[in-house]
VEXGU-211144 format. One record per residue (C-alpha): x, y, z; residue in one letter. Coordinates in steps of 0.001 Angstrom, whole numbers, padded with zeros to 6 digits, always signed. Layout:
// VEXGU-211144
XYZa
...
//
This chain:
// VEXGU-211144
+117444+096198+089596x
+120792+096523+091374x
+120689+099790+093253x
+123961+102164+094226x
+124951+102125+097786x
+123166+105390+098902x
+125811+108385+100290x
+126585+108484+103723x
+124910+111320+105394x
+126710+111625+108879x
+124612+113931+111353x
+125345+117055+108853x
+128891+117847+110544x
+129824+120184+108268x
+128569+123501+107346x
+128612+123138+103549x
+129761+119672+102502x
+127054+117539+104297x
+124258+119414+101776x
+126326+119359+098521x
+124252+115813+096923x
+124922+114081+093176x
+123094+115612+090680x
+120133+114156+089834x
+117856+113142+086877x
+114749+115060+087068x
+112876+113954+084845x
+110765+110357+083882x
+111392+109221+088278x
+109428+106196+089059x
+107704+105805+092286x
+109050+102393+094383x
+107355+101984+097991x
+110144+100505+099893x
+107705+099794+102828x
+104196+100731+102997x
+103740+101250+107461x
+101123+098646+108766x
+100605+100415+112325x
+101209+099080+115478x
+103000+096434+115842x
+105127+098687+112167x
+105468+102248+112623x
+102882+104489+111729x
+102970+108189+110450x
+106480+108841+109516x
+107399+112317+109631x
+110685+112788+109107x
+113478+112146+106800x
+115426+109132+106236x
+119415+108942+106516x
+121113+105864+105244x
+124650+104218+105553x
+127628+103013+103759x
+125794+099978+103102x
+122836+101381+101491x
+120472+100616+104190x
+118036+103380+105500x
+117150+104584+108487x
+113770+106485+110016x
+111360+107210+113015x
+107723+107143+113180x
+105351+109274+115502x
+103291+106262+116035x
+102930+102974+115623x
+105067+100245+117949x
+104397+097456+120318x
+103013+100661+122328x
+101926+102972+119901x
+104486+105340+120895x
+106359+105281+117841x
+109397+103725+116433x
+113168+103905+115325x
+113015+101581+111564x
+115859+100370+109835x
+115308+099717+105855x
+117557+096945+104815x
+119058+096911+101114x
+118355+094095+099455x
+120256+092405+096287x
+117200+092507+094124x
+116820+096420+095064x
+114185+095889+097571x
+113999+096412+101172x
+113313+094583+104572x
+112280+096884+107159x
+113149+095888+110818x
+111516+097596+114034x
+114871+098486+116038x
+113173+100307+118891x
+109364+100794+119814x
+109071+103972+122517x
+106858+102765+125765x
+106057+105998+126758x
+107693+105831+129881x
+111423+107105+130604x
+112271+106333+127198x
+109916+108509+125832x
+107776+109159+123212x
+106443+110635+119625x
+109237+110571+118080x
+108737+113581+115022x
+112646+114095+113735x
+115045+112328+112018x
+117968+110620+113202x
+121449+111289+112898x
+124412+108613+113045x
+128448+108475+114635x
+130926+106374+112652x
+130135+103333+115170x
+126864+103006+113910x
+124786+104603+116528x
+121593+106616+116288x
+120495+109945+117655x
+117374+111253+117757x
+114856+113421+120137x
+111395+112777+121252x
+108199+114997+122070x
+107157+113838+125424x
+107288+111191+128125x
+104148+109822+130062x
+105801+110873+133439x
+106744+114588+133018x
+105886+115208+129225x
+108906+116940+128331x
+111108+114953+125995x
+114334+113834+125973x
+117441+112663+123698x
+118344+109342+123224x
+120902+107296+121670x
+120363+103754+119988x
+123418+101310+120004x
+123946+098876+117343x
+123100+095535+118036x
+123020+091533+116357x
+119024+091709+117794x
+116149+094054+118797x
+115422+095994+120469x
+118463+097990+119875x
+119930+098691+123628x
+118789+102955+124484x
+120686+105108+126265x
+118200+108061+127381x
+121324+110690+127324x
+119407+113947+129012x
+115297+113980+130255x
+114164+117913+130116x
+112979+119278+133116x
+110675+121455+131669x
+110372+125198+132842x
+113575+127414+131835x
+115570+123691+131155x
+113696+123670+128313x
+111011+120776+126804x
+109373+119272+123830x
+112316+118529+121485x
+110847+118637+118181x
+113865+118933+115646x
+116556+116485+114550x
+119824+117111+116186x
+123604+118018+114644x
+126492+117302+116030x
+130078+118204+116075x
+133491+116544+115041x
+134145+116150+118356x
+130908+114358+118979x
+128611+117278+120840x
+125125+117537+120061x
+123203+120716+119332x
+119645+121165+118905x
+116471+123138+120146x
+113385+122621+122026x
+110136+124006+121142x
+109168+125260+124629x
+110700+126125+127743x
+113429+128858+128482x
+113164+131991+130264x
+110369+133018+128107x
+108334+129614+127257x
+109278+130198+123669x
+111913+127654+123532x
+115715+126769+123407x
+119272+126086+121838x
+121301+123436+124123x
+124255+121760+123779x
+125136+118252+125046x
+128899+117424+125686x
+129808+113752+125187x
+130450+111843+128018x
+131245+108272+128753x
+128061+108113+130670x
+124865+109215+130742x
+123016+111809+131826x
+125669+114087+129087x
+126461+117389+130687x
+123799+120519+129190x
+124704+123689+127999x
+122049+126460+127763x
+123156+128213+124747x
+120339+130766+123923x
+116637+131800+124898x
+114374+132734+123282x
+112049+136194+124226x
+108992+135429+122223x
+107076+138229+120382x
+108744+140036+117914x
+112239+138589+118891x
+110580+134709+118146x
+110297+131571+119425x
+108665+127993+119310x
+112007+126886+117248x
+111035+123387+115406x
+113732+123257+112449x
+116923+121652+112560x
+119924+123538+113274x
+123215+123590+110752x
+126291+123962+112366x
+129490+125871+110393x
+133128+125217+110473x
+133649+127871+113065x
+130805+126197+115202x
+128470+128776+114591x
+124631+127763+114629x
+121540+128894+112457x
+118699+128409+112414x
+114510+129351+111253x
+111730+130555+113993x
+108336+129919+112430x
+107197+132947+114287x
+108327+136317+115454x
+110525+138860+113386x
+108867+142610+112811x
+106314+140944+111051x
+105291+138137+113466x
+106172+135960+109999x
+109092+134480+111256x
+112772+134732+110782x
+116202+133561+109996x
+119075+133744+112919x
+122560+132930+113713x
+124202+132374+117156x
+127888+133306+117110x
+129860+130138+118962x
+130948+132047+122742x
+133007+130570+125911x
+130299+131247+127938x
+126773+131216+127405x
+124746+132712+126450x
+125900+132228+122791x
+125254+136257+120706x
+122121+135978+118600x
+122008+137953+115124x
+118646+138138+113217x
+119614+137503+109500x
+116372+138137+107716x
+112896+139205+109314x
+110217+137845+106584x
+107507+140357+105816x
+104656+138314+105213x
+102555+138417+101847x
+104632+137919+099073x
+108035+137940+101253x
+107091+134346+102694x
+106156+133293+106684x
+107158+130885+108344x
+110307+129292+107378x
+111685+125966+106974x
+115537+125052+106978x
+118196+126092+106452x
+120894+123939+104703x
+124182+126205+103232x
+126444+126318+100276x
+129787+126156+100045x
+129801+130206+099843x
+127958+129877+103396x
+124641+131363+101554x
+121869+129834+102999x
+118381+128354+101702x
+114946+127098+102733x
+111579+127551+102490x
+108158+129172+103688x
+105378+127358+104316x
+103243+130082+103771x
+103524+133102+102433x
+103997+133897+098868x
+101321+135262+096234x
+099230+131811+095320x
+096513+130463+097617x
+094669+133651+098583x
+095473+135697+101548x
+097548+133171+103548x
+100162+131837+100359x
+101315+128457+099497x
+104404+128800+100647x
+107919+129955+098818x
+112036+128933+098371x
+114436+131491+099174x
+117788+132029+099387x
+120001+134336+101958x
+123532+135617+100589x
+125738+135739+103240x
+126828+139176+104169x
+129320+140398+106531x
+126395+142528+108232x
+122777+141700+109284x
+119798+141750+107506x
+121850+139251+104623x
+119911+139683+101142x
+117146+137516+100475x
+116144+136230+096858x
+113241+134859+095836x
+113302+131620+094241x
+109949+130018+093709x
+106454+130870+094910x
+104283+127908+094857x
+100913+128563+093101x
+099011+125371+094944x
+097884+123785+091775x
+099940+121201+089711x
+103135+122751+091274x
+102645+122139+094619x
+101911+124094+098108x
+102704+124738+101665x
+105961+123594+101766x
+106458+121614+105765x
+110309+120901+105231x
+113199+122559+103544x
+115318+121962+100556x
+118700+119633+099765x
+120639+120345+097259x
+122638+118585+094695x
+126662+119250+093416x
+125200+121241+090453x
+123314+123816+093001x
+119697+122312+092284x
+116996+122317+095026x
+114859+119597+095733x
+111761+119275+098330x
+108593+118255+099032x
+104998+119777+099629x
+102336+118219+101414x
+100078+120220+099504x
+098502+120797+095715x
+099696+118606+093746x
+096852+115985+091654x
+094555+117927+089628x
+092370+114822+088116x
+089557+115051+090305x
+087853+111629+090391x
+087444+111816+094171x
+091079+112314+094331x
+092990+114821+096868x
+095763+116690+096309x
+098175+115132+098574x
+101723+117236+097656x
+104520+116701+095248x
+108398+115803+095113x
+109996+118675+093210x
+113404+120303+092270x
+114412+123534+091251x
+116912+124314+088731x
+119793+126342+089275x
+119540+129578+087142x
+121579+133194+086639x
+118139+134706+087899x
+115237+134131+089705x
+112532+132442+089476x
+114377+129478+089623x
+112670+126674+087068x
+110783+124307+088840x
+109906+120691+088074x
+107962+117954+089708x
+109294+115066+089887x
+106075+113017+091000x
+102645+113909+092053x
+101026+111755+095186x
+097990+110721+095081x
+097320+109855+098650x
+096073+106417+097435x
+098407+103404+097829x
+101645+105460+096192x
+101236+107567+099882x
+100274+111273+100105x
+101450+114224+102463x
+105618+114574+102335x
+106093+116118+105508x
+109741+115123+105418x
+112422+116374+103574x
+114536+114035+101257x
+117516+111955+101155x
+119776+111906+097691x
+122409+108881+096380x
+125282+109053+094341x
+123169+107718+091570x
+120173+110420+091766x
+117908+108286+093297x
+115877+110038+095784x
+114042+109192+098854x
+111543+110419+101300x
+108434+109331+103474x
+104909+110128+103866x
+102734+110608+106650x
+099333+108804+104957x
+098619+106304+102496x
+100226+103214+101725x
+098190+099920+101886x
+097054+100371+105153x
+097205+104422+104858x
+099498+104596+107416x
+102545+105983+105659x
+105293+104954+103460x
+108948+104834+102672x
+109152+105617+099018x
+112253+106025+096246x
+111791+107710+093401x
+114874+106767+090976x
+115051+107358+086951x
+116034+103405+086389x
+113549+101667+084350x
+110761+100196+086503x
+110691+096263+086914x
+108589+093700+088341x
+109661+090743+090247x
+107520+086851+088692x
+106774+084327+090665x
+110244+082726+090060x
+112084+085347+092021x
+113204+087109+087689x
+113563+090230+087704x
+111027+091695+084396x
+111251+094372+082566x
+108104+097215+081795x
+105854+094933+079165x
+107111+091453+080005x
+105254+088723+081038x
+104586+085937+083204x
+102542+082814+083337x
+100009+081736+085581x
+097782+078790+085883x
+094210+079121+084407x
+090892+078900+086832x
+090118+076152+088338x
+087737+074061+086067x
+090263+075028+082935x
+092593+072879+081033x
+095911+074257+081747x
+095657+074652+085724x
+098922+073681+086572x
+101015+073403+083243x
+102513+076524+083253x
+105998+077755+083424x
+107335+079687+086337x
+109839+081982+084249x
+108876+084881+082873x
+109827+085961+079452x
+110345+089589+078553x
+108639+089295+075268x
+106513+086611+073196x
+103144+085448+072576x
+100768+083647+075482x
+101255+080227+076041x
+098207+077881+075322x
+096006+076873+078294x
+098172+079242+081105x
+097442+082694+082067x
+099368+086137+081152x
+099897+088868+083545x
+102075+092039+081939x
+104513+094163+084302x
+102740+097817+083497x
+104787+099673+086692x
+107120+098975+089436x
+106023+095169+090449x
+102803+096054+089641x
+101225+093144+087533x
+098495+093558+085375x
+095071+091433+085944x
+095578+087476+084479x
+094860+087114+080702x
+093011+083751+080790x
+091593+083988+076867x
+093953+081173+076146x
+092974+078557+078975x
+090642+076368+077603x
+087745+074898+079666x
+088199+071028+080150x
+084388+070697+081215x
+080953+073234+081264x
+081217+075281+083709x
+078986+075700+086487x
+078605+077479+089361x
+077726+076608+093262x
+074905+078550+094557x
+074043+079462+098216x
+071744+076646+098748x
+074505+073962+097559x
+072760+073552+094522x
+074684+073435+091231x
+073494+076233+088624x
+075376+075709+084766x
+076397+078808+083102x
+073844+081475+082784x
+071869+080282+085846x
+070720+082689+088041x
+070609+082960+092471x
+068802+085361+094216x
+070154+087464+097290x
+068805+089426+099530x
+068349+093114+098766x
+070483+095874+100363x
+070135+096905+103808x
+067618+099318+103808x
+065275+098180+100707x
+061895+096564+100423x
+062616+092482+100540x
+065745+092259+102479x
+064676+088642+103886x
+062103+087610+101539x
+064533+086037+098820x
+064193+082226+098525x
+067654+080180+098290x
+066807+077503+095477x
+068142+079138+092153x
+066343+078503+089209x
+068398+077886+085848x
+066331+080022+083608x
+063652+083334+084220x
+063206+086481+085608x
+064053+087735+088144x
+061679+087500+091571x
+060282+091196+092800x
+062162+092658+095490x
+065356+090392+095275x
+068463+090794+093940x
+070221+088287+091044x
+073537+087243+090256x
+074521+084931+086689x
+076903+082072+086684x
+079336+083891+084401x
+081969+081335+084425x
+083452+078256+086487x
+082473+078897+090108x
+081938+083010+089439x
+078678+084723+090003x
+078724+088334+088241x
+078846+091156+090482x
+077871+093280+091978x
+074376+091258+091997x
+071875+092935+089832x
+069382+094478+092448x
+066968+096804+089709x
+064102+094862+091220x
+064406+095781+094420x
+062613+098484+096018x
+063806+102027+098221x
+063045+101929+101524x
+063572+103794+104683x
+064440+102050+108077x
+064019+102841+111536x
+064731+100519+114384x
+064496+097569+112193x
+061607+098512+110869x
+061494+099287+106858x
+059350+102120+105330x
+058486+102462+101808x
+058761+105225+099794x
+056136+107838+100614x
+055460+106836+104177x
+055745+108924+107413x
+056847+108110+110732x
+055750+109980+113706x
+056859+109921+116936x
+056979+112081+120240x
+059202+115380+120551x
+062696+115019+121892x
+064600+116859+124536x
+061483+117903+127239x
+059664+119192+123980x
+055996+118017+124145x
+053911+117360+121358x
+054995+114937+117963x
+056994+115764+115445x
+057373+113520+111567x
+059798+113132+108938x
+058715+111049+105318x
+060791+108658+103588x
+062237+110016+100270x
+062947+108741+097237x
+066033+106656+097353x
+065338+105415+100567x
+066505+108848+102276x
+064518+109884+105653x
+063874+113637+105278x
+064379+115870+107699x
+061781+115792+111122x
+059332+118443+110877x
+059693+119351+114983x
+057072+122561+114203x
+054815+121823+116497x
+057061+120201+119333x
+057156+123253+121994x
+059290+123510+125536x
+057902+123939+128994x
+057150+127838+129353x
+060157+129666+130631x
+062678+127427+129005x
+064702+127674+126168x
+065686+124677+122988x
+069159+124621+123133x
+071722+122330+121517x
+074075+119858+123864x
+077170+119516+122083x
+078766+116692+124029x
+075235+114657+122367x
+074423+116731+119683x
+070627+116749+121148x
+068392+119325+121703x
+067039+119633+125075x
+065076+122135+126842x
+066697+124364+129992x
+066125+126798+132421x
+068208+130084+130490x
+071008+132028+132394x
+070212+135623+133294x
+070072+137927+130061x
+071795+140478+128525x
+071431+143755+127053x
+073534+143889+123184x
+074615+147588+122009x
+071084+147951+120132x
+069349+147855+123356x
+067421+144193+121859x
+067790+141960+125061x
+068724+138324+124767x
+068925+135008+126955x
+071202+132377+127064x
+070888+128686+127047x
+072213+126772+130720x
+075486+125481+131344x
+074837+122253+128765x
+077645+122904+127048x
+081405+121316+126994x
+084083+123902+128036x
+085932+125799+125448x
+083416+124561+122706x
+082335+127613+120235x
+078740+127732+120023x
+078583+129888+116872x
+079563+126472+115177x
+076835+124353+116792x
+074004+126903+117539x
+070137+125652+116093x
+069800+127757+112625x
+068662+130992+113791x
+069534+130858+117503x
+072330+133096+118149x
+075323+132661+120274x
+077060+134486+123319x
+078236+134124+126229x
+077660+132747+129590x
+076756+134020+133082x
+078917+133460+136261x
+078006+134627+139992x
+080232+137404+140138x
+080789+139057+137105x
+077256+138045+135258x
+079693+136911+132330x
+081830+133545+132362x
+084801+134532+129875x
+085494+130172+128850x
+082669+129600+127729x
+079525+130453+124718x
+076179+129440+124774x
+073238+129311+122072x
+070467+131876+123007x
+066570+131461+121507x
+065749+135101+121609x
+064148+137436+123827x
+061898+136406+126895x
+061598+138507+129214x
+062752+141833+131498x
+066256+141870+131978x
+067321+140219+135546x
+070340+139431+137660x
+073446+142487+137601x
+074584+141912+133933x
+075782+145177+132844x
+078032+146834+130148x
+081049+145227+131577x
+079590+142169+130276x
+079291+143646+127319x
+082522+144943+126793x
+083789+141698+127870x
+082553+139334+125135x
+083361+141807+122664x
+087041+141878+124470x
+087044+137812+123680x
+085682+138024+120339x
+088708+140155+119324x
+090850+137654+121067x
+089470+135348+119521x
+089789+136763+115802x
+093725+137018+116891x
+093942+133986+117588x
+092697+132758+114094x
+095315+134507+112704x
+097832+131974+114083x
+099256+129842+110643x
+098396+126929+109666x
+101215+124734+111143x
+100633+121159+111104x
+103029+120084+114053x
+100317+119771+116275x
+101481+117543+118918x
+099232+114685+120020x
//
């Protein structure tokens, strides 16, 4: 399949015209993994978009992954046949160059790439970089500013857009006046370090922060942007900084999302020509329970503050999709297309939903129609489209993934309405239900008389092999009902031996089953099978069935090497400073029940507490005790714990949780412990401060839960 030369997408330079894509066919897209990530040395976790250039080829980052693990910067070759090459221009060290690379890349008209990463090894806070072209890799990299943390800003985490005159603009998530992030400029320079502008910081709290969208840039040189956060509603918001001699640059809130139905936490935005903007939410909305699946919207553009919002779609979480993590593009007609990383599959089977590619039709009214365009499965297609998409002037569309793949480490993928093909052994390019021939088994007349080219239809050929393409070079499994066996077959069994066709070998049973070792290795040609062995056929030349048949061997519980039938106990001492023994009986199946521990007892005094850094129970001394509100007194396991771990997650069933003891106070505020109930007159100075103070944390701590799900957690 010959594929169009995808459309140049040039650092998104202008306000409207960079987002205005060919309209697409939405309908009957087949999946084609352009490169399924291997991990280090390949990229790994891709989270970003791609961008490509006038040649068709595609370019990417990957958080991970590299010589170093650091991440990458990929090129995706186009070749003639429609597939691609993928070539490792950069991998990150970690060092001055950086690291983590989440966004994507932008490009100048000499071919170079821009991008941002997360974090450096030697101060952590990110920098921007520029890769130059080269004949061979590593492309050269020119680090072009390192943040110095504090108000300077750190911890790039969106892609960057730059001017006609060559400036870059972007954000970083942290840092500024308030620790709640940035908006900087970089003037171009002949050399590096590029001269920084401190546009705008932001306050935090209701006025928003933590930026980590890209910026779009208008013809005036005004920026907007999304907050994930802030806004009246703490939901985030939509805001616009009005281009200024000096800085810092006026900020205008646009929209404030509610929450609920409204939407939180927006994505985007990209712009029409009318300088209306769009995005999404990834949560928010009315599907998914309290929290939402996330929503698109759309802001008209008003001469005054708050601009209108409509509401486009709200994602359900089911077949449609859910909890949109990027925004929208759209195409010349004024359709929307983006990605979910969640809902999605519904076909159980052990399956996940792992998200959806889907596009929304432009309509006179909302709800806007929505249709997915393909459903991942998280197996080897890829699952969980963090990144938003890239669009050619055919319709072909194409994305990434941050999981599966071969080696579940991501993919590149292209999902294009062209008929699916598969590529035969010569190098032919077949259509959906042709054919190619392979040789027959060895043993089999026919082994190597058959053709190389594939015909698109037509019967088998005698003694040779069929395999049918049934989706994008995907072959089906060899036909071999017309290779025709040249001698009996026979098969070769463990002990050398040769066994003729319906001969049987045993094998040991499965680890953990009566008569692991106790299989002999001759095979007999004919008979049952032997008691507590397993037994494989000779089905054809050189093939044993399988899986072996092992109905004749027996369920048994291990221990230590040792095997346990069915129906036996083991007993052995108690376990943490617990005296006495305690006994657990092998169930059927071969499962170990649980230990009966009822009569294992701790030293007098102490308390059975759970260690969480072992997961072991283990007698201690308790902390002084406390008095709750209904006057029942408690005590509290030792300092066994790791710091910041919440007990109420880990406690023994039945043992409840609170907090520790320090010197001063009688209450350590970092820190819970598992109790074991009341022993004794209250001691030591704890008091209702204490009191009031782990009730002060637990509200805290229910805050803190409320934070949203946001899956940019950085490594």
């Amino acid at each position: 399949m010959k594929r169009n030369a995808c459309a140049r997408r040039l650092a998104a330079l202008m306000f409207a015209g960079s987002f205005i894509l060919t309209a697409a066919q939405a309908q009957a897209l087949t999946l084609i993994t352009l490169h399924p990530f291997a991990g280090s040395p390949d990229g790994s976790e891709p989270f970003a978009n791609l961008i490509s250039d006038a040649a068709g080829n595609l370019y990417g980052t990957t958080t991970r992954g590299g010589t170093n693990n650091f991440g990458t910067v990929f090129k995706l070759t186009a070749n003639a046949g429609g597939s691609y090459t993928e070539t490792v221009l950069y991998s990150f060290t970690g060092g001055a160059d950086g690291s983590v690379p989440y966004s994507a890349l932008i490009s100048d008209a000499a071919g170079n790439l821009y991008g941002t990463t997360t974090g450096d090894i030697s101060a952590g806070n990110g920098n921007i970089f520029m890769l130059s072209p080269s004949a061979t890799t590593p492309w050269p990299i020119t680090v072009l500013y390192n943040f110095a943390g504090g108000t300077d800003g750190s911890r790039p985490l969106a892609a960057l857009v730059a001017d006609p005159s060559g400036n870059l603009y972007g954000t970083t998530f942290q840092g500024g006046a308030s620790f709640s992030g940035t908006v900087f400029m970089l003037t171009r320079s002949a050399s590096a370090p590029w001269p920084k502008t401190l546009l705008f910081s932001f306050a935090g709290g209701a006025a928003g922060g933590l930026p980590q969208e890209p910026l779009i840039l208008d013809a005036a040189g005004n920026l907007y942007g999304t907050l994930t956060s802030g806004g009246a509603s703490s939901a985030g918001l939509v805001f616009m900084l009005t281009r200024s001699a000096a800085a810092p640059w006026p900020e205008t809130v646009l929209y404030s999302f509610a929450g609920g139905a409204d939407g939180a936490a927006p994505n985007g935005p990209i712009a029409d020509a009318s300088g209306n903007l769009y995005g999404t939410t990834i949560g928010g909305g009315i599907g998914c329970g309290v929290g939402g699946c996330g929503t698109v919207f759309m802001l008209t553009r008003s001469a005054t503050a708050p601009w209108t919002k409509t509401l486009l779609y709200t994602f359900s979480g089911a077949a449609d999709g859910g909890t949109p993590e990027s925004g929208v593009v759209m195409d010349s007609a004024g359709n929307l297309y983006g990605t979910t990383t969640g809902g999605g599959y519904q076909g159980g089977g052990g399956i996940s939903p792992s998200g959806v590619v889907y596009k929304l039709t432009a309509a006179a009214n909302a709800p806007w129609p929505q249709t997915v365009l393909y459903t991942f499965t998280g197996q080897t297609d890829g699952g969980y489209p963090y990144g938003g998409l890239l669009i050619d002037t055919a319709g072909n569309v194409y994305g990434t993934t941050v999981a599966g793949g071969t080696s579940n480490n991501g993919t590149a993928f292209e999902l294009t309405s062209a008929p699916a093909t598969c590529t035969d052994n010569a190098g032919g390019i077949v259509q959906i239900g042709g054919k190619q021939f392979v040789p027959c088994p060895a043993g089999e007349v026919g082994t190597s008389a058959c053709p190389p080219i594939s015909p698109v239809v037509g019967p088998g050929l005698p003694n040779c092999g069929t395999e049918i393409c049934i989706a994008q070079n995907t072959w089906s499994s060899p036909d071999f009902s017309l290779c025709t066996q040249s001698v009996a077959p026979t098969c070769l069994d463990n002990s050398g031996v040769t066994v003729p066709l319906g001969g049987k070998q045993f094998v040991p049973c499965p680890a953990g089953q009566v008569g692991t070792a106790a299989c002999p290795s001759v095979s007999p040609v004919i008979g049952p099978g032997l008691p507590n062995c397993g037994t494989e056929i000779c089905v054809a030349q050189n093939t044993w069935s399988s899986p072996p048949d092992f109905g004749k061997c027996d369920a048994a519980c291990t221990d230590n090497g040792s095997i346990f039938p069915v129906g036996t106990t083991e007993t052995e001492n108690c376990t943490g400073g617990q005296s006495g023994t305690q006994s657990r009986t092998c169930n059927a199946g071969g499962n170990w029940g649980p230990w009966n521990t009822s009569a294992c007892v701790c030293p007098t005094g102490e308390l059975l507490c759970l260690n969480t850094s072992t997961l072991a129970k283990q007698c201690v001394i308790p902390l002084p005790g406390i008095t709750d509100t209904s006057g029942a007194f408690h005590a509290w396991c030792g300092n066994i714990l790791n710091d910041n771990i919440d007990c109420s997650t880990s406690c023994p069933a039945g043992v409840p949780c609170g907090p520790a003891f320090d010197n001063a106070h009688h209450i350590q505020t970092t820190d819970m412990y598992c109790g074991d109930g009341s022993i004794g007159p209250r001691t030591g100075g704890g008091s209702d401060v204490a009191l009031v103070t782990f009730l002060a944390l637990m509200a805290v701590w229910s805050v803190a839960g409320l934070w949203h799900r946001r899956r940019r957690a950085l490594r």
